[in-house]
PLY file of the C-alpha trace (Angstrom):
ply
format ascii 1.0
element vertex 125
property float x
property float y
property float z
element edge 124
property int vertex1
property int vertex2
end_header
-26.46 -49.00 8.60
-27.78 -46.08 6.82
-28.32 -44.18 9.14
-24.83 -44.29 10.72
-23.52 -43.41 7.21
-25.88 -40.32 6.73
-24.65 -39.37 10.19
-20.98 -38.85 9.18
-22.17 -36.68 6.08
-22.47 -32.88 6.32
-26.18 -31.83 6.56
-26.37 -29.86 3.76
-25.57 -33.58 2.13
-28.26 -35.33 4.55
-30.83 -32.69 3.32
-30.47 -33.87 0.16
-30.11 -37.62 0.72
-33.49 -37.21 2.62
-35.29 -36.45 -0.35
-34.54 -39.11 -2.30
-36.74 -42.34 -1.26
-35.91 -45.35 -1.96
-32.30 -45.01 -1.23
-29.91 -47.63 -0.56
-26.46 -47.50 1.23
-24.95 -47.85 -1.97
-27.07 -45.43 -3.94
-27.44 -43.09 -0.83
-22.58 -43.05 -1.41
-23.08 -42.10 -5.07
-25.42 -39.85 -4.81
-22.99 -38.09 -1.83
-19.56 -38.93 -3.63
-20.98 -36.82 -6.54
-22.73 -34.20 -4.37
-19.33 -33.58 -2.20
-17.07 -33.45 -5.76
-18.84 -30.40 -6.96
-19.66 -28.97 -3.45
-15.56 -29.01 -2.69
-15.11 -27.65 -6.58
-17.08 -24.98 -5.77
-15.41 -24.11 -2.54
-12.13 -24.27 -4.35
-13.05 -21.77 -7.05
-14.75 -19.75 -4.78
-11.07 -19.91 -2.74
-9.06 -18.80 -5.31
-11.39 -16.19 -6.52
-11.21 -14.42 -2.85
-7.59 -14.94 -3.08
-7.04 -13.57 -6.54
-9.38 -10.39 -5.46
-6.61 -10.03 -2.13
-3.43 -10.32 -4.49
-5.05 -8.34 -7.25
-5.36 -5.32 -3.63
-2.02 -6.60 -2.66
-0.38 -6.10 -6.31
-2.34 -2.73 -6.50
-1.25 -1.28 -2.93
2.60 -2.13 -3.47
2.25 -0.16 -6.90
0.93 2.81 -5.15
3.52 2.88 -2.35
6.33 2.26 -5.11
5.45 5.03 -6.97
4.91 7.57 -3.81
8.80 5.95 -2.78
9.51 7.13 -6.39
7.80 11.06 -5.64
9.80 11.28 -2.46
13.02 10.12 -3.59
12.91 12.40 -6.52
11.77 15.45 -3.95
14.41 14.64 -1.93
17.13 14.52 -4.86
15.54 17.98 -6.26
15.88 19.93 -2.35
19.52 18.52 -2.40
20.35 19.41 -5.93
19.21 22.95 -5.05
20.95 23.12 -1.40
24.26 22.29 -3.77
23.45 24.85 -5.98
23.02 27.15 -3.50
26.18 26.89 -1.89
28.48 26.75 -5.15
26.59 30.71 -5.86
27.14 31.99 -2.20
29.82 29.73 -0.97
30.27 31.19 2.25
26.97 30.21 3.66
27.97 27.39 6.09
24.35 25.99 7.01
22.16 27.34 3.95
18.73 27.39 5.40
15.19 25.93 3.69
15.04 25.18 0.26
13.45 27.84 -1.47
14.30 30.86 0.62
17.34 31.96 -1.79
15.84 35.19 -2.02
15.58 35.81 1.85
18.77 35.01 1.78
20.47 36.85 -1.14
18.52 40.10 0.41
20.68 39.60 3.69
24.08 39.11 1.60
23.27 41.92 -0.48
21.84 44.63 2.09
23.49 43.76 5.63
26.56 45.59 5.06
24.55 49.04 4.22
22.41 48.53 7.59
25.95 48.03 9.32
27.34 51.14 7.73
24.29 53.05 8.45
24.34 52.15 12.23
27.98 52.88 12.31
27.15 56.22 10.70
24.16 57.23 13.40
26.70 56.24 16.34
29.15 58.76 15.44
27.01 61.52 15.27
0 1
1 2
2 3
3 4
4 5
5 6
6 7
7 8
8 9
9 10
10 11
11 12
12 13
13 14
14 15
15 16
16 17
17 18
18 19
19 20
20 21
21 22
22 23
23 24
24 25
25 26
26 27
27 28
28 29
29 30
30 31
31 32
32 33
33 34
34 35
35 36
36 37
37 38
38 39
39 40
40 41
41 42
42 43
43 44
44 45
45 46
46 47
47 48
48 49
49 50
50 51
51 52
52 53
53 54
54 55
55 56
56 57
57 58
58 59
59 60
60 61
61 62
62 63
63 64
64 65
65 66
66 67
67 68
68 69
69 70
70 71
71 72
72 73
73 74
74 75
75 76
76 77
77 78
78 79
79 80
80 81
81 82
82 83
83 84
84 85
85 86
86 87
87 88
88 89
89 90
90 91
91 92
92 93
93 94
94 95
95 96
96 97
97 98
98 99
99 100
100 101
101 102
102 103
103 104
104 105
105 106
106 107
107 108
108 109
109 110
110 111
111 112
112 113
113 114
114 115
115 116
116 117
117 118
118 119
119 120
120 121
121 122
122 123
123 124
């Protein structure tokens, strides 16, 4: 009989078992009862503490990718703020070009019509 009980017991149970001689059926179930309460306590904590370490990774990730959502959208509202600003000081620029070439562009504005006249001039000599 004990030996078909010790059978159904996980061997790191039936190691220990083993070393205890005499051992009855009935002592050989307390002695497992107690050894498989703190054996499945420790696998619980041992559980949660992996899965506290993942959410705590989790938790941190998320907070990362929030705030680089948070740098973009702010880049993104900054570029259109300055495309607006753009076009209310040269409103006649239909398609204003990259942010931060203002100065390429005010050169063009202020200049092409002098490079015009000057061709113009050249021709009719």
């Amino acid at each position: 009989m004990l030996e078909l009980f010790l059978q159904q017991l996980p061997t790191s149970v039936q190691t220990i078992l083993a070393s205890i001689t005499p051992i009855t059926v009935e002592k050989a179930a307390e002695v497992a009862d107690r050894i498989l309460e703190v054996s499945i306590l420790n696998v619980s904590l041992s559980t949660n503490a992996i899965a506290s370490s993942s959410e705590n990774r989790i938790i941190q990730e998320i907070e990362r990718l929030n705030r680089r959502i948070d740098d973009l959208t702010m880049r993104q509202r900054l570029q259109s703020e300055e495309i607006i600003l753009a076009r209310k000081i040269i409103p006649e620029i239909d398609h204003f070009p990259v942010p931060g070439n203002l100065g390429f562009v005010w050169y063009h504005r202020k200049f092409s019509r002098k490079g015009q006249e000057m061709q113009f001039t050249l021709l009719q000599l």
